[in-house]
C-alpha positions as a Python dict, from the first residue, in 0.01 Angstrom:
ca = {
    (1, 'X'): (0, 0, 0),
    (2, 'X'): (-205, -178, -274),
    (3, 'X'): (-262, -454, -91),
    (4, 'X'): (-380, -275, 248),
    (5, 'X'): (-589, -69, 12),
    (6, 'X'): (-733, -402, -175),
    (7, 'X'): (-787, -560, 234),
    (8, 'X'): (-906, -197, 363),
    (9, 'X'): (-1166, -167, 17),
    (10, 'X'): (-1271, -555, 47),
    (11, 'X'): (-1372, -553, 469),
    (12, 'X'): (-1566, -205, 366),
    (13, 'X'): (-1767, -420, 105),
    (14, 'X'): (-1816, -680, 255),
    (15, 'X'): (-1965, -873, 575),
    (16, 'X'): (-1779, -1190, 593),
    (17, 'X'): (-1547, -1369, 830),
    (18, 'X'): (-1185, -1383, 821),
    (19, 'X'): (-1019, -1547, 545),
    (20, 'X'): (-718, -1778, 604),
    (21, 'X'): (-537, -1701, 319),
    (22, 'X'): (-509, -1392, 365),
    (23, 'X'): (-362, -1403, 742),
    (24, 'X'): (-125, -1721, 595),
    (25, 'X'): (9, -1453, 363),
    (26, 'X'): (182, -1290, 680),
    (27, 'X'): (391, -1597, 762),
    (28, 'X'): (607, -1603, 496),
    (29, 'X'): (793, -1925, 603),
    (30, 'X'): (579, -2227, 791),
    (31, 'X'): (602, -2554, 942),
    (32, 'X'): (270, -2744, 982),
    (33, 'X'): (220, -2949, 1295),
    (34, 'X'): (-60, -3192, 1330),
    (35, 'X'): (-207, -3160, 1664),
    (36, 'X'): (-493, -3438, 1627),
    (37, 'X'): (-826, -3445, 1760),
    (38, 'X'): (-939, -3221, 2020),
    (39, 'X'): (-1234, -3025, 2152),
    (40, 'X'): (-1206, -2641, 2028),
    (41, 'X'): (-1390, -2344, 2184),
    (42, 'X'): (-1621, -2214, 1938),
    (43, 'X'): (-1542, -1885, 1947),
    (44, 'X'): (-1181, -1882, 1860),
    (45, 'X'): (-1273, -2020, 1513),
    (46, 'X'): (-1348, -1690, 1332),
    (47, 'X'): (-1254, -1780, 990),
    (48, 'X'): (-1269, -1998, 686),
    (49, 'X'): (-1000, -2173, 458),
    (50, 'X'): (-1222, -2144, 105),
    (51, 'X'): (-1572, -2041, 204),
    (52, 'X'): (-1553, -1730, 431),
    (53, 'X'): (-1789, -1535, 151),
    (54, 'X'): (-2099, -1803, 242),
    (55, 'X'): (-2063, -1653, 621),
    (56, 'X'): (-2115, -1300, 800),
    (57, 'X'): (-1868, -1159, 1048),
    (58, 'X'): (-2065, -1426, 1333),
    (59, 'X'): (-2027, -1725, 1081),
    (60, 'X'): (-2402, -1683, 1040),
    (61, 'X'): (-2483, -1884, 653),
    (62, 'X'): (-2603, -1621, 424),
    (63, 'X'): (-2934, -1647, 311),
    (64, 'X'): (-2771, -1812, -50),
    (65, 'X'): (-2652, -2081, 130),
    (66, 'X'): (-2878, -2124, 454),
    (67, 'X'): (-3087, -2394, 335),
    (68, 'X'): (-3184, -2777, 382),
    (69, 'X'): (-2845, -2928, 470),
    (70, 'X'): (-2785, -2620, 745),
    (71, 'X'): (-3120, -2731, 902),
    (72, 'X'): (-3042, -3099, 916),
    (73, 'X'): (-2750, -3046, 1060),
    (74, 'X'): (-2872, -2830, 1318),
    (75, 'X'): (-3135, -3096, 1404),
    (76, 'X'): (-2841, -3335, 1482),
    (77, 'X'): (-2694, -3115, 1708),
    (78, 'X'): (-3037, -3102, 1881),
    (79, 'X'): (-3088, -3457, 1886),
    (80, 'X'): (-2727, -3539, 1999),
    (81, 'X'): (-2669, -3705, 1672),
    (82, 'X'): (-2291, -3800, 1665),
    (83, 'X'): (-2117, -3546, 1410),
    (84, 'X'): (-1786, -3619, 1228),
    (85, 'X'): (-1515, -3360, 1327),
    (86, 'X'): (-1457, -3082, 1164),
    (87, 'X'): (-1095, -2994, 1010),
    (88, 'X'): (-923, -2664, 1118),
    (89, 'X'): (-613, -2446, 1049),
    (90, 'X'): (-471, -2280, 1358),
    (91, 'X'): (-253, -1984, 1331),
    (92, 'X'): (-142, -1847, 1701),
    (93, 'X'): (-481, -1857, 1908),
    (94, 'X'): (-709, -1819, 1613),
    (95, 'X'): (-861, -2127, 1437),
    (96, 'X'): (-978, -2135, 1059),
    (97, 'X'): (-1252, -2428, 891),
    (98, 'X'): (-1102, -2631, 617),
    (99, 'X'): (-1419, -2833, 666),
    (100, 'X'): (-1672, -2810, 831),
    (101, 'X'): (-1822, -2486, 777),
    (102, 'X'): (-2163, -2547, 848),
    (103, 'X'): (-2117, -2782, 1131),
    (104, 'X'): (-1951, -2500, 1273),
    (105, 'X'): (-2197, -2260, 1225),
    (106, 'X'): (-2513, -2422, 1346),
    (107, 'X'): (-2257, -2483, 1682),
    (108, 'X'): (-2284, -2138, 1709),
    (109, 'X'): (-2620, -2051, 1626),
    (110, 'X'): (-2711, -2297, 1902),
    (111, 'X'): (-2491, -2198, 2152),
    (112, 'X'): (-2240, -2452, 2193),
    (113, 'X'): (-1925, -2359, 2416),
    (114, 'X'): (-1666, -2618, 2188),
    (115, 'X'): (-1672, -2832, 1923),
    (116, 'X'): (-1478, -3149, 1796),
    (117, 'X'): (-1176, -3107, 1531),
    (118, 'X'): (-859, -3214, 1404),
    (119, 'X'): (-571, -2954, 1408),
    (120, 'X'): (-321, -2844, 1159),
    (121, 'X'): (-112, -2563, 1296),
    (122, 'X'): (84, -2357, 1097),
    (123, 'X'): (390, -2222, 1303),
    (124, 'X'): (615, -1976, 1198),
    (125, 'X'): (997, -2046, 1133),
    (126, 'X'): (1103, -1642, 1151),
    (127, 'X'): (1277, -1600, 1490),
    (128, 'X'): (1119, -1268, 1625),
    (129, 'X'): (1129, -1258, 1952),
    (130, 'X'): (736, -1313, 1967),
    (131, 'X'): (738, -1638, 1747),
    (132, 'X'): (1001, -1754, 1991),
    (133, 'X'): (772, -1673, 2336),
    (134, 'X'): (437, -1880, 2088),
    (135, 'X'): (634, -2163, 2006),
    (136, 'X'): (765, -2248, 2381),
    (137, 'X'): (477, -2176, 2508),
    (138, 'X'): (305, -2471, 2251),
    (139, 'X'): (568, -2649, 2375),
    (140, 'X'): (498, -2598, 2752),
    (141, 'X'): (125, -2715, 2667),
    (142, 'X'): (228, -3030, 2463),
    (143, 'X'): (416, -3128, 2729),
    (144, 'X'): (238, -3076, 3004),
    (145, 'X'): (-117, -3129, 2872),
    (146, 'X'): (-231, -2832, 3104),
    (147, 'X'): (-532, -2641, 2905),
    (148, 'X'): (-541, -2366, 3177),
    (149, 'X'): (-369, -2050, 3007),
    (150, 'X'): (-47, -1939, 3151),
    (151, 'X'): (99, -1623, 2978),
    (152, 'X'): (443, -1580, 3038),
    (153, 'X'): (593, -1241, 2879),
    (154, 'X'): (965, -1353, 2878),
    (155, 'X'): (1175, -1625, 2683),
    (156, 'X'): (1307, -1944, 2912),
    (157, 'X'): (1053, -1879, 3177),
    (158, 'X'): (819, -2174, 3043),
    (159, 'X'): (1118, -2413, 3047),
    (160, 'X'): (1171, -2269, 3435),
    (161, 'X'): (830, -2390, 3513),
    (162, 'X'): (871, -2750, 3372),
    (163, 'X'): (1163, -2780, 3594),
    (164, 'X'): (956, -2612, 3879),
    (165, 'X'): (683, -2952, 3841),
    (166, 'X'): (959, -3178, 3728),
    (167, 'X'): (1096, -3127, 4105),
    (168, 'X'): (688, -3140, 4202),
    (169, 'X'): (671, -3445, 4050),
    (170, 'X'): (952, -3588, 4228),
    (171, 'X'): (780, -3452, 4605),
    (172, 'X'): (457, -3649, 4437),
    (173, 'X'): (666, -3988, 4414),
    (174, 'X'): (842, -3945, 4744),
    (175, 'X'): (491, -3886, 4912),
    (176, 'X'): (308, -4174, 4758),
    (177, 'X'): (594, -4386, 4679),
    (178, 'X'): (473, -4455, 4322),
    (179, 'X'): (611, -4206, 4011),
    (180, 'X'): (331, -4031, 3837),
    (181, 'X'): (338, -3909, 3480),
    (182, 'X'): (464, -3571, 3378),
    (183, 'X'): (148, -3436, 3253),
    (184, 'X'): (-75, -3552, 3599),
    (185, 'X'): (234, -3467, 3850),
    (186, 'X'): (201, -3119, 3624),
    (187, 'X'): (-205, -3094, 3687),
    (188, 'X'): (-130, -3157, 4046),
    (189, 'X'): (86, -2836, 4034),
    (190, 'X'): (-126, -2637, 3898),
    (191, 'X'): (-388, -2644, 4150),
    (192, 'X'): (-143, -2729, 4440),
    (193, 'X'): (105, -2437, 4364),
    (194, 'X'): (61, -2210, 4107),
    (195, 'X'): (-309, -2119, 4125),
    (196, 'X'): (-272, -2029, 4564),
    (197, 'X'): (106, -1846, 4457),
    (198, 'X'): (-150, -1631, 4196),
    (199, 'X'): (-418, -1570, 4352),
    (200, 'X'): (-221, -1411, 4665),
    (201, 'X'): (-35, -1230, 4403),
    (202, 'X'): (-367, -1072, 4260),
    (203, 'X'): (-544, -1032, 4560),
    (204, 'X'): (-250, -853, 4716),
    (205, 'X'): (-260, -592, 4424),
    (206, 'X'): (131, -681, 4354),
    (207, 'X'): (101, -669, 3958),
    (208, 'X'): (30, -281, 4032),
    (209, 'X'): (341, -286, 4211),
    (210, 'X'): (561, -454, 4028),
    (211, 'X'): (437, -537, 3608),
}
């Protein structure tokens, strides 16, 4: 209770945006998985590792801190000016700065869709049945290199699709007589198969029917 008061009191007070300690505090045990480089959408990073204070609920700089460097860097966004990427935590679908802060804001301020970053997930070891469903799905990803979301709702059903393009990737090679790779046989599938199969599924109203 003192602690939810303490949060509760703290997001009252203050205008800031999320702080990464304090949603790390609700994994209690962790594995960190370096995902490398990659480009991010900007608007799944909605916290900070150390500075979340300097930033309003938008990652706007406070006035404090919005000052030479914030405008230099926003001129070499304008001017195309090659940036070093920033550092970020990921926990589930949300990303947090570990560096980077102001890179990332003047992203935003200028309305850029994604932005360059190395990845450190932290992945929880507890085996709810929720953690389970995140971690296969990562898995699915990873292995298939598909960005396109696919939410599955039930355990084992992402390993049923990677069997579903493994046998897709085996049509590919009969048809062209040379084996593709596993992550272009499953981009091939994607638009092939699964995106018709869901669209007639949506358009014929059968989630209503049967959720």
């Amino acid at each position: 209770m003192a602690n939810f008061l303490k949060k509760l009191f703290s997001s009252n007070r203050e205008d800031h945006v999320t702080s990464f300690n304090e949603q790390q505090e609700a994994n209690e045990e962790v594995r960190f998985i370096n995902h490398g480089e990659h480009y991010v959408d900007l608007d799944r990073i909605i916290g900070s590792v150390g500075k979340y204070y300097d930033f309003d609920s938008s990652f706007r700089p406070k006035k404090q801190i919005s000052g030479k460097r914030f405008t230099e860097i926003k001129k070499a966004i304008r001017n195309g000016t090659p940036l070093p990427p920033v550092q970020l935590y990921q926990i589930r679908h949300d990303f947090y700065v570990l560096d980077g802060n102001h890179r990332v804001a003047a992203s935003k301020e200028l309305g850029q869709g994604k932005i360059r970053a190395t990845i450190i997930e932290l992945c929880s070891d507890s085996n709810t049945m929720e953690n389970l469903l995140y971690m296969e799905r990562q898995t699915f990803y990873e292995k298939t290199g598909l960005e396109e979301p696919i939410h599955l709702t039930e355990i084992g059903k992402y390993k049923y699709l990677e069997k579903q393009i493994e046998k897709h990737k085996n049509h590919l090679t009969n048809i062209s007589g040379k084996e593709p790779d596993f992550a272009k046989a499953a981009k091939d599938w994607f638009h092939t198969i699964y995106t018709p199969l869901t669209t007639i599924i949506k358009n014929g109203n059968l989630i209503n029917h049967f959720p």
